[in-house]
C-alpha positions, 0 to 999 in steps of 0.5 A: 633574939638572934638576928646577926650572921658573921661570914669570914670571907678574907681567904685567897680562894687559891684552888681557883687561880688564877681566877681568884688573882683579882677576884673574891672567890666568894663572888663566883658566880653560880649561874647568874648569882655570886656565891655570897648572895646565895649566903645572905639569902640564907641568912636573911630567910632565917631572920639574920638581917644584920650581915657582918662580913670579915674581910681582907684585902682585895675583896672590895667587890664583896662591899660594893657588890652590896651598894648602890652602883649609879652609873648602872642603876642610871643605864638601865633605869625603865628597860627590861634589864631592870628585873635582873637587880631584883634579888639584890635589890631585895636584899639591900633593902632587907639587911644592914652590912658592915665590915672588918679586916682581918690583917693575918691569915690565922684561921677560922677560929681567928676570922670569928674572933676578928669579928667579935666588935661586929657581932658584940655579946649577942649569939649570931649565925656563921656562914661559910660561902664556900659552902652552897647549901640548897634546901630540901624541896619545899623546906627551909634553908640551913640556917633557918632551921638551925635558929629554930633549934637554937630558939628551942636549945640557946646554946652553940650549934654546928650543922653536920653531914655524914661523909665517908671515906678518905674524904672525912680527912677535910673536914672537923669532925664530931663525935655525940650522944643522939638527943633525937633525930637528927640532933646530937649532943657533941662530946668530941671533935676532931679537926681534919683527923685521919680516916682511921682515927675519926670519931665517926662519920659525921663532919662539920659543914660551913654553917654555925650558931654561936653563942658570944662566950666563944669569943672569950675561949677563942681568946685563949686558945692556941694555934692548932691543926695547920699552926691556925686558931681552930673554931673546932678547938675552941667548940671542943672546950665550949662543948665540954665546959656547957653543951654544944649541938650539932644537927643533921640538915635536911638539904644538899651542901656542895663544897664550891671551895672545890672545882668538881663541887662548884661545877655540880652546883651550877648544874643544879642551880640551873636546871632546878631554879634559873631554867625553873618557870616563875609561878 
């Protein structure tokens, strides 16, 4: 069974300033949601209902985001106002939380290795709230369809989306021989390579299924791209030692860690499911 979900949210968010001064970057709201319930819907419609946040400091909002808040249950008790609590509700009553801190700013790669007492040897799912992934119509969510992958491969899996252009110089990027539509055995990766020396045009996105031997090769591996403990790296050595998967998504990723991206995903949330008459 695969039923925990690891999300490293200790990051400054500095594209957004000063917006994100004081305020989690991964509470952004999208339209009337922020950005990490979108990640926790995706992760509990995926069977991952034990949540595992790895924060820093100022980013209490994100704890309390997932509490009970009295004073404002109290106020609008019995009133219309009520129904706009129904999705968090849902998810309160839905999945476990817990915490941890991650006091330095070393990576990725260090952020899930901060996470291990958490997550304990069991595989989990990773998701990166910067990343909004919105599913194909009438399709499950990202993660949902990357467990159904790993029930089939129990090993490590990365969800990939093809790029092109300069642009694949802001992503790691894999290199792979195809299994079958849509699926890759990965043979390379390459963190935030220059266009021209890119293995292909197939980059990483925020979603991950890992299994627990990563956090023994995340030990053990040193500082890399940026002087920061890559996930990539460590996914290299796991994928060269065993196997490591990536798969091409059925959805649509927008990249909320940047301005344009953010814009463009309010856009669709709203006209596609806030503005969307309840059936």
């Amino acid at each position: 069974m695969i039923n925990k979900c690891l999300f490293p949210v200790a990051g400054y968010g500095t594209r957004f300033l000063p917006a994100t001064k004081s305020m989690p970057k991964e509470m952004l709201p999208v339209v009337n949601k922020p950005l990490v319930q979108y990640g926790v819907e995706e992760a509990l419609e995926a069977g991952l209902n034990e949540i595992c946040f790895v924060t820093g400091r100022g980013k209490r909002a994100i704890e309390d985001h997932f509490d009970l808040n009295y004073e404002l249950e109290h106020q609008i008790a019995g009133t219309g106002k009520e129904k706009y609590l129904e999705s968090i509700r849902h998810v309160m009553d839905s999945c476990s939380f817990s915490f941890t801190r991650q006091r330095e700013m070393k990576g990725l790669g260090h952020a899930i290795l901060t996470g291990r007492r958490l997550v304990g040897e069991n595989a989990f799912g990773v998701i990166l709230s910067d990343d909004l992934c919105m599913p194909a119509a009438d399709g499950a969510g990202v993660m949902a369809q990357m467990v159904k992958l790993y029930k089939q491969f129990r090993c490590s899996i990365v969800a990939i989306q093809e790029v092109d252009g300069e642009d694949i110089e802001k992503f790691g990027v894999i290199e792979g021989e195809k299994l079958k539509e849509n699926i890759f055995r990965v043979s390379n990766m390459v963190e935030k390579p220059k266009l021209a020396e890119a293995p292909s045009n197939m980059a990483i996105i925020g979603r991950y299924i890992l299994t627990p031997d990563i956090f023994d090769i995340l030990e053990k591996t040193p500082p890399g791209k940026g002087g920061e403990v890559q996930l990539t790296d460590a996914l290299l050595q796991q994928a060269q030692e065993g196997a490591v998967l990536a798969y091409r998504f059925k959805g649509t990723r927008y990249d909320c860690g940047s301005v344009e991206g953010y814009v463009e995903a309010t856009q669709y949330v709203y006209e596609n499911i806030y503005r969307k008459p309840k059936a």
